[in-house]
N, C-alpha and C positions, 0 to 999 in steps of 0.2 A: 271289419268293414268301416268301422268308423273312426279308425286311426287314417285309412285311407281315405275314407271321403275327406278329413279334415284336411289331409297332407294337399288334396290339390286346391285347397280353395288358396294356396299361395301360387302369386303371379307366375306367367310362366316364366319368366327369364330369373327368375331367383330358384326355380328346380334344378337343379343337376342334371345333368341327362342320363346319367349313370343310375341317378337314382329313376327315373322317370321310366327309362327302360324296364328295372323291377319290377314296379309300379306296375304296367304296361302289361310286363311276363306273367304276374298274378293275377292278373284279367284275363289274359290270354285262357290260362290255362282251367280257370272257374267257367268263361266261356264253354270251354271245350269239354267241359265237365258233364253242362246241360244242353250242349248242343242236337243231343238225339233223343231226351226224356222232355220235350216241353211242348210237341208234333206229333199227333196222331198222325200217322201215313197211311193215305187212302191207293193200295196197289193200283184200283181199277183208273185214276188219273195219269196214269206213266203210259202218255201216249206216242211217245217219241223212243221210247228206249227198247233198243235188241232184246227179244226174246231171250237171246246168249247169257244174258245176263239181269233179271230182271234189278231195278233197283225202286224200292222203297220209298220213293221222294215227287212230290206233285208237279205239277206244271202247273205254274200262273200263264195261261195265253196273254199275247203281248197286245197291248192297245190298237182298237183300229183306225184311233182318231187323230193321234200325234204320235212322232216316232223319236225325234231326238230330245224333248224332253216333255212333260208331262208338270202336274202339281207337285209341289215339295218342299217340306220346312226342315227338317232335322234326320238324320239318320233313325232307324229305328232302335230300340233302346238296348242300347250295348254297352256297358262300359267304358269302356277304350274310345269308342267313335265320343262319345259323349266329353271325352276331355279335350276335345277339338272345340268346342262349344263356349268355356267356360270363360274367353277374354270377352264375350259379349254380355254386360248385362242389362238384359233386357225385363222391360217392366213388365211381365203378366200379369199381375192379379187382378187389376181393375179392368183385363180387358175383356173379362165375362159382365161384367156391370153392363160397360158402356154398350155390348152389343144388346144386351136385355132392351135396353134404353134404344136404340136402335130399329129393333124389329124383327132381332133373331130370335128364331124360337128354336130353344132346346128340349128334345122330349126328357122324359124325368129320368134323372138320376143317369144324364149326360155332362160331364166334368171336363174341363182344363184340367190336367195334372201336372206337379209337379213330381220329378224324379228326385230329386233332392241334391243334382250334380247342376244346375243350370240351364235344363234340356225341360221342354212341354211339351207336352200332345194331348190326345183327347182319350177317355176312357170313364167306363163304366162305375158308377158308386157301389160301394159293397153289399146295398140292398135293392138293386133294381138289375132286370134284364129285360131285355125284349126280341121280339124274332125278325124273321127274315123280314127284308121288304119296307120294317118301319122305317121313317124320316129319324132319324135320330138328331137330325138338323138343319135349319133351313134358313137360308141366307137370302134378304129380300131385294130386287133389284138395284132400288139406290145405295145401298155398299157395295156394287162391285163395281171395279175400276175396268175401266173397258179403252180398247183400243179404237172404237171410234168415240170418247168422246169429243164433241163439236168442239170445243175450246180449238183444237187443232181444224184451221180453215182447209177446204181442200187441196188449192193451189201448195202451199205447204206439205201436206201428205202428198203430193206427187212429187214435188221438188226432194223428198227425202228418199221416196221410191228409185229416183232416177239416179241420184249418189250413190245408194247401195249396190244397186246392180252394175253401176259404171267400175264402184270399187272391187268389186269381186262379182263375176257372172251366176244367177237362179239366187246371192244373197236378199235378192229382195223381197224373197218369200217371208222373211220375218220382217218385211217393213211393218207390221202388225205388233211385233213384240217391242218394235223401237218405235214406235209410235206409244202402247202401253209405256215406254220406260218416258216419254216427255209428261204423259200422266202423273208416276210418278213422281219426276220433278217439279210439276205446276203444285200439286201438292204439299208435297214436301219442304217450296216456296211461301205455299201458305200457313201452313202451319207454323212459321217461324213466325207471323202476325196474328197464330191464332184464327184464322180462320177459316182452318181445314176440319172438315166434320170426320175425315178421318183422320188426327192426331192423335188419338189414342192408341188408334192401331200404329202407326206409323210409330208412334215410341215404342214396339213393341218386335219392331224388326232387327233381324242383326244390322249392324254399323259395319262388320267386314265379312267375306266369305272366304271359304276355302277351295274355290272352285281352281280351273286349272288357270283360269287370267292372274289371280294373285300369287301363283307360285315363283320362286324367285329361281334363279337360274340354276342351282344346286340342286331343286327339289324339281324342276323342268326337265331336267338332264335323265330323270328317272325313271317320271311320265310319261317324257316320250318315248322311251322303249317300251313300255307295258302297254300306252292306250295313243299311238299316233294319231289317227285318225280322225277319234273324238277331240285330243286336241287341238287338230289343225282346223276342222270343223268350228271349233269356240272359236279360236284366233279370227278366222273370217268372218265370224258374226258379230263379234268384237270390231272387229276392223270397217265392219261396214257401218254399222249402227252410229259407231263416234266418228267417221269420217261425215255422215248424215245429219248427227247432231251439231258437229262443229262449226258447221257451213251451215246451218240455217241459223246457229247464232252469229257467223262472221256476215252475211251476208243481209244487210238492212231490208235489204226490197222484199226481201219473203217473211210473211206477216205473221205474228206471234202474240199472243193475249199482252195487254199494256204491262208493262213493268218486268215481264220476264226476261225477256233479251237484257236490260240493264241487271238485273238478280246476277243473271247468268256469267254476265263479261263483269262483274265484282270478283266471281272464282279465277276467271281467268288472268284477269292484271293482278291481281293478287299473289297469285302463285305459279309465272311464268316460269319462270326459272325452273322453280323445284321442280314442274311438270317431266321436263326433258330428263329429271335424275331419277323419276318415280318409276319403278318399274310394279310395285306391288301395294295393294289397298292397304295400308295400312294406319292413315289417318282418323280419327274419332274422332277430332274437333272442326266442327262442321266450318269454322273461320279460318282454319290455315289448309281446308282442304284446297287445292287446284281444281279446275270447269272437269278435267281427265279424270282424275279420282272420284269428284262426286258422281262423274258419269258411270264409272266403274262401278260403283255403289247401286246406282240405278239398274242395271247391266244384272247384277248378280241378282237384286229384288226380282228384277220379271223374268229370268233365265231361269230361277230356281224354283219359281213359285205360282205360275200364270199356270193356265189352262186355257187350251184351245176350245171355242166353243164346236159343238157337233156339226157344225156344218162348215167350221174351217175359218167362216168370217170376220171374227174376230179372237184378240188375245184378250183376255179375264184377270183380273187378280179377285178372289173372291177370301175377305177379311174372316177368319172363322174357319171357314174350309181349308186354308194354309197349314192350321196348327196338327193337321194329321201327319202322323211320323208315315214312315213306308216299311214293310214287307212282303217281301217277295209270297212268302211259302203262306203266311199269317191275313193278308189282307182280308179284312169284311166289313169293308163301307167302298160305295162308289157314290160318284158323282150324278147328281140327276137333273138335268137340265128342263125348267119349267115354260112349256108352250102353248101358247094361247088353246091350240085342239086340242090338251092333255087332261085326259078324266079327271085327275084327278085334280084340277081348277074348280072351286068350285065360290063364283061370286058370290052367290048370297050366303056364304055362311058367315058367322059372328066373326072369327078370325081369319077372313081369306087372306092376309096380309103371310099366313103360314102359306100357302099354296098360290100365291102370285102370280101370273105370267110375265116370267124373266129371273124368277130367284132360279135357287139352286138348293136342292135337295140333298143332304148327305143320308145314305138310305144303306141299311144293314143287308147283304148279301146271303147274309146266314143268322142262327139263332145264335144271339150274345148273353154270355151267362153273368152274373152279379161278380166286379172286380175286372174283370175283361179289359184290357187294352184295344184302342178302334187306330184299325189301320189300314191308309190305303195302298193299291200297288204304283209305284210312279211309271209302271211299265218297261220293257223290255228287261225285263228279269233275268234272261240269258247273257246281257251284257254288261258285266260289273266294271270294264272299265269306263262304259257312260256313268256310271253312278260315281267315280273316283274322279273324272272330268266335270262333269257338268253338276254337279252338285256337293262334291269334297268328303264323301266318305267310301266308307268300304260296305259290301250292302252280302253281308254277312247270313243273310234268309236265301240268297239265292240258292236253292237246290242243284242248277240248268247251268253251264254258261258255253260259252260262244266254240266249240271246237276249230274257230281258229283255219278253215278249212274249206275251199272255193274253188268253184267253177270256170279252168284258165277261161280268160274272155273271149277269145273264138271258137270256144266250144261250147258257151253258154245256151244256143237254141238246141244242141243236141242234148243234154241233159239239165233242163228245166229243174230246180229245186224252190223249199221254204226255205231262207236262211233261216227263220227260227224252229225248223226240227234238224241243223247242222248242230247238234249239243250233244254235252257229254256232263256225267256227273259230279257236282262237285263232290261229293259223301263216298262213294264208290267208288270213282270211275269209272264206271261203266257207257258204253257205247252206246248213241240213238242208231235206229236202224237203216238213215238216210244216210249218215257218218260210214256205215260199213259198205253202201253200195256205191258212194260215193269214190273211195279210198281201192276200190275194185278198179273204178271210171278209171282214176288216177293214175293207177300204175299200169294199166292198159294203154294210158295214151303212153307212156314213157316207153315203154317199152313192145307195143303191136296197137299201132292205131289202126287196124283192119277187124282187131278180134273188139278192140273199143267198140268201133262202128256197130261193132253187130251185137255188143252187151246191153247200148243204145236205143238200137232198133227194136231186141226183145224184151226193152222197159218199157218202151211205146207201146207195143202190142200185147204186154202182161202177160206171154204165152212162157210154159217151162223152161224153155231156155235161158231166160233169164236166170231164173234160180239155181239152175244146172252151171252156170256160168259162175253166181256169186260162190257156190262153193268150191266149186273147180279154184278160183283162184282165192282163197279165202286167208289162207298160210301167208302169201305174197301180200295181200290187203292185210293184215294181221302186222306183218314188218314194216311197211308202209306205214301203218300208223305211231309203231312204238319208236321209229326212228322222227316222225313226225311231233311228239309230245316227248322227245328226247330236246329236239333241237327249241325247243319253246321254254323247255326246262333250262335247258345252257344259254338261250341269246335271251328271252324276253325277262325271265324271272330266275333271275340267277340267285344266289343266298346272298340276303343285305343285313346290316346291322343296324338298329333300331336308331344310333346316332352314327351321324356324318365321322367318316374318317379322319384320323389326323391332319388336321391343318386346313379340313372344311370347314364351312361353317348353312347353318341354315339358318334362316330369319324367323322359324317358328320351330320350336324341336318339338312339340306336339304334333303338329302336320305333316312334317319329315318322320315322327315317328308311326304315325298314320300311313305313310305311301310306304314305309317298309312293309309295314303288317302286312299290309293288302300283298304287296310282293312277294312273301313269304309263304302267304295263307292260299296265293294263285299258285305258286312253288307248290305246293304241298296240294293242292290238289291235280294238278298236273302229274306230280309222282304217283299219286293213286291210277291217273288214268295209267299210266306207263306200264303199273303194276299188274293192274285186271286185263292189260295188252299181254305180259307175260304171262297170265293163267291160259290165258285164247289163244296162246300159241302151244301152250302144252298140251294142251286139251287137242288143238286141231293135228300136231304132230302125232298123238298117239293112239287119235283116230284115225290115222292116215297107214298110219303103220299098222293098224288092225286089221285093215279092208285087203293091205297087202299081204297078209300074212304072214 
């Protein structure tokens, strides 16, 4: 291990990819090692999956507060994700000081850790635990960066509302988050003078991401077949937000705090040109960056890392609360949002400054034992290509993910579904039981939309028929599906090689070798479903032939 950890602290463009792929394959497969020895699995949580086949693996229920993205710093801690990480270095150590200094309160023997690859999160010292429910950290209203703050006059938040939605129609739902991202800029303007009280955090952010806006056209090409939709999703929020930003700085009449519009247009004559050639973040030096890049920069800060508050109103970045990594299956901390009627306010005590109204509480789910890693979920755990899009890794905890599998659109009032119990295993393959009645619907309409109607109607009214129905055609929903996780196998996730073919090239071969994994490890779960499709069909053939004698 320690020939390797040394091997990657060399830059990336002097590794081999040849070798890097090794590298890579030895992770992979130590991964793979402990992937079922380091999870107790609670059966009684498998609330989505066919009896047919019970599988061993939890549900994380999906957030009911934000849907496309959620809080997020760093992948959870996996080797491989973690050498995506390594061209940023960022300062952590001092930045538990400065929050002390601050007014964050940590309960005891709550850490910053390092992993020793480049990558922080938070976790337990090896002489403390504590249980469910405690604050394990609490973030006091003046650090978090919010999307009203006043610096931004009204007039201005509507003139940027009214660009978003012009550029792309319902984009102006995140006028909230692209308002948080001119936060960040005013900031991040000050601290170049020194006189941002949050600079410390602010050196403490990545300089690039790896979300799907920086990927270059090689490694785009790839994305788009695994995860379209989250992409084209980001592209429009992208596209709205800097078409928003660009015009309130091109445009004098809409008022901006003194000196920033001039800050601003120094990026921009600065680095006209280069602009039109940039396709991907990859500048650190904050003087040759272009107005486009640093925006982009901004972009990935609050797309990756904000949180919506509970009631929708505004976007957050909350300094402290970022450094929690994600897990799907692992999670036990959430976010607690402090309200003036909230018990647990309590003014007169010595340090109400821990219980505020307006901090944020990181508060333990469950009992955490001494050494523990604390991790939260970023949500939507079923969809690991949101986690590959919107954030840049591969999210390796998900037990669940997206079976891939939908309601034609004018048949959507007749069979009403959760899309988050359309899942299926990653570990097993096995089927949820929405997936099986669903895949029934399907080849009904295909082939007798009369006998549909009526498997429809005996799901409305819950009466035996319905059941009598699902198994009657069970065999035909059984093929239906393995030709359906056949063809996702050949068109979306097809077998890739960890490097670019001859005569490609990628701008990052760590990233490019990161969308393989993920491609491979969604390949490979997909085969599993394919395969526990093949037991279900043998199983229902030779039951079939049973009852005929």
């Amino acid at each position: 291990f320690y020939i390797l950890q040394s091997a990657v602290i060399v830059p990336s463009k002097m590794i081999p990819c040849s070798l890097y792929s090794l590298f890579c394959s030895i992770c992979v497969l130590s991964l793979k090692a402990n992937a079922f020895t380091t999870t107790t699995w609670n059966l009684a949580e498998n609330q989505h999956i066919s009896s047919r086949r019970t599988i061993p693996t939890p549900h994380e229920p999906r957030s009911t507060t934000t849907r496309l993205f959620e809080s997020a710093s760093a992948s959870s801690a996996s080797l491989t994700d973690l050498l995506d990480t390594l061209e940023d270095k960022r300062n952590i150590p001092s930045l538990q000081d400065w929050a002390v200094e601050q007014g964050v309160h940590f309960a005891e023997g709550v850490l910053l850790v390092d992993n020793g690859l480049g990558d922080w999160g938070v976790g337990m010292s090896a002489n403390h635990s504590h249980v469910a429910n405690t604050p394990i950290m609490t973030i006091p209203p003046h650090l978090i960066l919010s999307s009203e703050d006043d610096r931004i006059a009204p007039a201005t938040r509507a003139f940027m509302g009214n660009i978003m939605a012009e550029t792309s129609p319902g984009m102006d739902y995140y006028l909230k988050e692209c308002l948080l991202m001119m936060a960040v800029l005013l900031e991040n303007a000050s601290a170049k003078s020194s006189n941002s009280n949050w600079s410390p955090w602010l050196e403490t952010l990545p300089r690039s991401f790896q979300i799907g806006l920086s990927l270059d056209p090689l490694e785009r090409s790839h994305v788009e077949r695994m995860a379209p939709a989250f992409l084209e999703h980001q592209d429009k929020q992208w596209n709205a937000c800097w078409q928003a930003i660009q015009q309130v700085v091109d445009d004098e009449s809409v008022e901006l705090p003194i000196g920033f519009r001039d800050l601003l247009l120094t990026y921009k004559n600065d680095g006209v040109e280069e602009e039109e050639e940039s396709e991907t973040t990859t500048t650190t030096d904050d003087e040759q960056q272009t107005l486009k890049e640093l925006v982009e920069w901004a972009f990935g800060v609050v797309f990756t890392r904000s949180w919506r508050s509970p009631d929708g109103n505004a976007a957050t970045l909350v300094p402290l609360g970022d450094m929690f990594n994600h897990d799907s299956a692992m999670a036990n901390v959430y976010p607690n949002f402090l309200k003036d009627d909230d018990q647990e306010i309590d003014d007169d005590a010595a340090d109400n400054h821990h219980n505020k109204a307006g901090s944020i509480q990181m508060k333990l789910k469950q009992n955490v034992e001494e050494g523990s890693p604390l991790f939260l979920s970023y949500g939507m755990g079923d969809q690991p290509a949101r986690f590959l899009v919107n954030f840049g890794f591969w999210d390796r905890s998900a037990n669940l993910m997206d079976a891939n599998l939908t309601v034609p659109e004018a048949h959507g009032e007749n069979w009403p579904v959760d899309p988050s119990e359309l899942v299926v295993s990653t570990r097993s393959g096995g089927i949820s039981e929405e997936v099986w009645n669903l895949a029934v619907y399907r080849f009904l309409l295909d082939q007798d939309v009369a006998a549909a109607a009526k498997l429809s109607q005996a799901r409305k009214d819950k009466n035996d028929t319905f059941q009598a129905m699902l198994d009657q055609y069970d065999i035909p929903a059984i093929m239906y599906l393995r030709k359906h996780a056949l063809q996702i196998i050949g068109e979306t996730y097809p077998d890739m090689d960890l490097c670019p073919a001859d005569g490609l090239a990628s701008a990052s071969p760590r990233r490019f070798g990161m969308i393989a994994r993920y491609n491979n490890g969604m390949r490979e779960s997909w085969m599993r479903v394919a395969e526990s499709l093949e037991y279900e069909l043998e199983d229902a053939l030779a039951k079939r032939q049973k009852e005929q004698g």
